[in-house]
Structures are given as C-alpha cells and as structure tokens.
N, C-alpha and C positions, 0 to 999 in steps of 0.2 A: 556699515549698516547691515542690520541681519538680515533674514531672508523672511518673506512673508510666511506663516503659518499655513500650511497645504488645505485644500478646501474639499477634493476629491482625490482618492488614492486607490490605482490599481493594483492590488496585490493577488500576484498567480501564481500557479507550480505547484505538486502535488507532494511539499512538506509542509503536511498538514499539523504538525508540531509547532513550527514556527509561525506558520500561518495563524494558530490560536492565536500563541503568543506576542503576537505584533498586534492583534484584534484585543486581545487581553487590555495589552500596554494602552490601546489608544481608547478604552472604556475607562481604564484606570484615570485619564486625563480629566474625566469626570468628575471625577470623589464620589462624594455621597448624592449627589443630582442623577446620577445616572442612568434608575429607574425608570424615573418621569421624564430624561430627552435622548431613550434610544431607542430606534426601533428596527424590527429587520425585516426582512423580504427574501424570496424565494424568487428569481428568476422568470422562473415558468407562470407562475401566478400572480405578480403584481405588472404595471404598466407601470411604464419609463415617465409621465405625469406621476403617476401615485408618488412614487421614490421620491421625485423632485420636489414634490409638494409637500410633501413630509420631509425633508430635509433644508427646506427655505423657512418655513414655520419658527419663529422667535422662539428660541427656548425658554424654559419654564423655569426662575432662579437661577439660571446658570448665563456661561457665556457662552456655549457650543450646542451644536444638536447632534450626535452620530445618529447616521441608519444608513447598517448594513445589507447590501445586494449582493448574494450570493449566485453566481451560475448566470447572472442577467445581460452579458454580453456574450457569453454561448449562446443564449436560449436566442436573442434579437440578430447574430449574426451566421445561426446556422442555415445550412442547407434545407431547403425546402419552406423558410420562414416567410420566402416571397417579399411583397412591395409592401405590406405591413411592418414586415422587419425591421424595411431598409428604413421606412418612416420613423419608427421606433428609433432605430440605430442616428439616424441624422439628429434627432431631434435630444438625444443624450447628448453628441455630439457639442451641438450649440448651446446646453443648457451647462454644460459643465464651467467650463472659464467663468461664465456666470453666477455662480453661486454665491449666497452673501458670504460676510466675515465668518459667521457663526457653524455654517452647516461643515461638515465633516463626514462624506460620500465615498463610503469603500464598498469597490468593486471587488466582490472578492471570486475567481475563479482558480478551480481545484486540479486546474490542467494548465503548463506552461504556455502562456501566449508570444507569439512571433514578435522580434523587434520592429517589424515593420508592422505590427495590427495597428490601426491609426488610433487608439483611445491608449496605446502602450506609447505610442509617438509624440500625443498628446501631454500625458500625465511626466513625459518627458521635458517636454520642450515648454508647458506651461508655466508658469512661474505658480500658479494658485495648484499646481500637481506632484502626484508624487508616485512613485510608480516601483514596485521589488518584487524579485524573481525569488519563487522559495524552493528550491529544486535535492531533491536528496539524491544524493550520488550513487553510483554506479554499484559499488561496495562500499555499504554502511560499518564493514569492521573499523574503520578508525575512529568515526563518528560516535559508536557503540564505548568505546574505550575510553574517549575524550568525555565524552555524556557523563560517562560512571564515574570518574576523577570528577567535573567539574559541577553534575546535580549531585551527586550522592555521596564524595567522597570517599569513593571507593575504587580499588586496584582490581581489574579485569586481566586474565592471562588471554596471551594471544589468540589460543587455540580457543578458548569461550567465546572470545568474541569472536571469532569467525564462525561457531556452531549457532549464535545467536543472530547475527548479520542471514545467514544462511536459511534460520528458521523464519524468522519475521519478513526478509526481502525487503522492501522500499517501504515498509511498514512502521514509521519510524515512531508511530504513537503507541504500540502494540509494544516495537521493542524496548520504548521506554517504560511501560507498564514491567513489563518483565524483569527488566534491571534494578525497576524499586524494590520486586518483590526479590530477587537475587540479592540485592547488598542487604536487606533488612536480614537476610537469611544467615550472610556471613559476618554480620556486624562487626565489622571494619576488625576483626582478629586475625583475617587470611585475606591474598587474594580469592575472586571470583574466577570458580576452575570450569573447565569442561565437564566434568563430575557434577557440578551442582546444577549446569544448566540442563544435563543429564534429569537429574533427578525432580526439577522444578518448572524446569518449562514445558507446555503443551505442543504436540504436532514436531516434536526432533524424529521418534521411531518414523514419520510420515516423511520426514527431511532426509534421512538415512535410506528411506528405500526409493527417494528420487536419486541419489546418488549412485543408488546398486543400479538401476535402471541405465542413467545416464553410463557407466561402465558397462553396462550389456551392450547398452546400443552399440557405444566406440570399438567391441571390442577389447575389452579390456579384462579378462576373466579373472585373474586374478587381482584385481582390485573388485569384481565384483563381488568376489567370494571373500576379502576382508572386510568390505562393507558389509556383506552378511553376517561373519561372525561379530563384527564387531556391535552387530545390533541385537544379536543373540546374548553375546556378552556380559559385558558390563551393565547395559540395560536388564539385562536377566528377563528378556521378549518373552512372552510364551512363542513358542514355535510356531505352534497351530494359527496363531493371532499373526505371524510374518508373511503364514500360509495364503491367509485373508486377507493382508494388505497388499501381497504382491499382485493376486488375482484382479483384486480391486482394481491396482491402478494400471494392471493392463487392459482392465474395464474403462477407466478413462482416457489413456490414448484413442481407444476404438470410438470412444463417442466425440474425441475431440476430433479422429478423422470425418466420423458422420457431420458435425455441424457446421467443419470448417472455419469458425472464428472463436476469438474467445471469446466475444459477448454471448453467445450463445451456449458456451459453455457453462459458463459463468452461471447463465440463469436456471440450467440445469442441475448445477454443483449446489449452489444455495450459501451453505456456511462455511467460512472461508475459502469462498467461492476464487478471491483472485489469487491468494496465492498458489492454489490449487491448480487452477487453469491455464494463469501464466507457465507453468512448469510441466502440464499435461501438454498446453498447445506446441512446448518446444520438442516435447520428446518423440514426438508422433511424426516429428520429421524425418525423424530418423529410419522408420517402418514405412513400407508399403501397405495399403490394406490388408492385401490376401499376406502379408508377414503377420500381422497383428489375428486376424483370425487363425490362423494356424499356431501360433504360440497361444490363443486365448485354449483354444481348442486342446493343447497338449496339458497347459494347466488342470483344465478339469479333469483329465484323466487322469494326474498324477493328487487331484484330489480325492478321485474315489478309489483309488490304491492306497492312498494314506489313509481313508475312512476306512474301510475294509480289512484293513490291517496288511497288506499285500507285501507296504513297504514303511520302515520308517519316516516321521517324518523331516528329522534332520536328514538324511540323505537325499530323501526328494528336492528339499531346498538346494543342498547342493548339484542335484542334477540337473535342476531349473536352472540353474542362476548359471551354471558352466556351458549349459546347452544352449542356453539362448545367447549367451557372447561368443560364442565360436564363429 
C-alpha cells in the first residue's frame, strides 16, 4: 500500500539552491492551475489562521492548494515572541495533522532546524508529514565540480573549483550563477581553468587578499608574499588598487573588532555583506585592538610615501605584507 501524499512539509537549512528546487518541484505538481491555488506568506507578517485558512480553502479546478510560509516557525518560536508565540506555535501545532487531502503546507525556513524542534519531530513522525534538511557543506569544491558535470555539462579543474568554492563560500546560488557563466564561456572545448575563473568571476582579487591576510595573521610571510604576487600577477592588479584593498580590509577587521558580531557587521558592510563579514569577523581574531591600530596606523604612512613619491609602490607592498607576518 503506498503511503499517503504529505499535507505539510518542513523544509530548512541554508541551500538555498535546493530549497527552490524542491519549492519549484512541488509547484510543478500543479501544472497549469498553479496561479489560481498558490499562495505565499512571509513569517513575520501573516498569522498562523491566515496560513491555515488559506491552505484548507477547496482549490480552484484543481486537486491541491500550495501556500508557502517562509521564516513562520522562526518568527512564532523566537526569543522574545512571548505567550502570543507560544499560542501561535500550539495552535500550528494542532492544526497541522489536520489539514484536508488537498492542502499542501511548506514550512519553509532558511536556517537548519534541531532534530528535536517538535514541528521537525512532527513532520517526522506524522504520516500526512514530511520533513528535509538542505544543508551545504563545509567545502563546496566538490559540489562545485559535480554541479558543472552534472547542470552544465562541463569539466572543472581542481584548482577552479577550489578558487570558486573559495570566492562564493556556502553561497551556492551565486556559485551556480557563476558556473553557467563559466561553462557558456568555455563551451564544452576545454576544461573550466583557474584562469578563466580568474578572469570572469567577481570579488577573487577580494578572495586573494583575504588569503594574504589570513597568512599575515599565522605568520606565514612567505606565502603572504606569494599570495601577493600572485594577485599582482596573473590578474595584472593595479598595484595602487592592492594598495586600497589591503587598507580596506584592515579597515574592516578594526570595525569588526568595534561591533563585535557579525550582524552588525553585516549591516554596516551592505553588499555582499556575508561573505565579507563572515571572513572579516574571523580574521580579527587573530589581532588585538591596539595590533590592528598600529598596523591601520603604519598603512597610511606607507600610503603617503607611496603618494609622494618617497617610495615605490610595489615595494611598500612588499614591506607591508613581510612586516605585518613577522
């Protein structure tokens, strides 16, 4: 005997690629009806009646009704939500096993939920539930590789996709964006090189100098000084423009020491605000305050010697990037 047809499904974890595409698939179930009996909802702005009553509602021609709830068991079981919440949170609770044949109730949140959340326990152990974790791994290089073989048709070298894993982070709608535009680039004649991700993808020079960074921090001078030429290089950087990103982002350690988290970073940073932060709030550990003013401090000196002509400014680079990993 097959199993009944799920009624409500909680789908979480922050692959946000598959996430569409399971949202995609179960729209797709629709056909052409799917206009007239889907509807969605925003967490923070609808009530856990509104949802339910829009998802009990007889569809319109068809046999099912979807409507999506995005962020709606964050919003009703966070902190500070109080005894509204919890009323909220009960009251989905009981309404769920209940829902008729028709309705088709995704929960959708953008952050892994616990095996023990009881609405993940639920869509577990119900027979009308259903429940999957979309979670991107740790290191996207293999995922990246598999992805281009298996959407695009196309062969990635190791070393690409580790620069592309690297530039994107857990960003895996971003790095699929990027890979369409890479294999359309090398239209199945060549693999997909370090060179072409070089030359076509956005924020690598900004991904190269979190690498010099993280080699300053460790100690590590000479890998910081390859990571330097190497973005000198083959990218053919302006110098001046390496001058400005370094400064930069040892402007964003000092502000990620000032605010202390990353949401706060974040809100400061703006556009591409998390990969940015994520990677500023790690390096910042590495420095004490008074370390990070004192290197902010020696930058600009070695920039009004470079503007003034005092000193060159590939040397300065080198005397930065050697001085500060000692």
């Amino acid at each position: 005997m097959s199993k009944a047809a799920a009624t409500f499904y909680v789908l979480h974890g922050d692959d946000e690629l598959r996430l569409q595409a399971e949202i995609g698939r179960l729209r797709a179930q629709l056909g052409d009806k799917a206009g007239l009996n889907v509807s969605e909802f925003e967490g923070e702005s609808a009530s856990v009646p509104e949802i339910v009553n829009a998802v009990s509602s007889v569809p319109f021609l068809a046999d099912r009704r979807l409507v999506i709830a995005r962020g709606l068991l964050a919003h009703i079981t966070r902190k500070g939500a109080g005894e509204s919440g919890r009323q909220a949170a009960d009251r989905l609770y009981e309404a769920l096993p209940r829902l008729p044949e028709w309705a088709r109730l995704v929960l959708v949140e953008r952050e892994t939920l616990p095996e023990n959340n009881r609405f993940v326990r639920l869509a577990h152990e119900h027979p009308a539930g259903f429940v999957r974790a979309f979670i991107v791994p740790t290191d996207t290089t293999d995922w990246i590789a598999k992805r281009a073989a298996s959407e695009y048709g196309a062969e990635i070298e190791r070393a690409a996709a580790r620069a592309l894993a690297q530039i994107t982070g857990k960003d895996l709608v971003r790095a699929d964006n990027e890979l369409a535009k890479l294999a359309c680039y090398v239209n199945g004649e060549r693999p997909i090189s370090e060179a072409d991700v070089d030359l076509l993808t956005p924020y690598l020079a900004e991904a190269r100098i979190f690498d010099m960074v993280d080699a300053m921090a460790e100690g590590r001078g000479e890998r910081a000084l390859r990571e330097l030429h190497r973005l000198l290089g083959p990218q053919d950087e302006d110098p001046f423009g390496v001058m400005g990103m370094i400064v930069r982002q040892f402007r964003l350690l000092l502000l990620a020491k000032e605010h202390g988290s990353r949401a706060g970073l974040e809100a400061v940073l703006g556009t591409n605000a998390k990969f940015v932060a994520d990677k500023a709030e790690r390096q910042a550990r590495f420095f004490s305050l008074e370390q990070l003013e004192e290197i902010y401090r020696a930058l600009q000196d070695y920039d009004y010697q470079v503007k003034t002509g005092e000193i060159k400014v590939g040397l300065a680079l080198d005397l930065i990037v050697s001085g500060i990993a000692r």
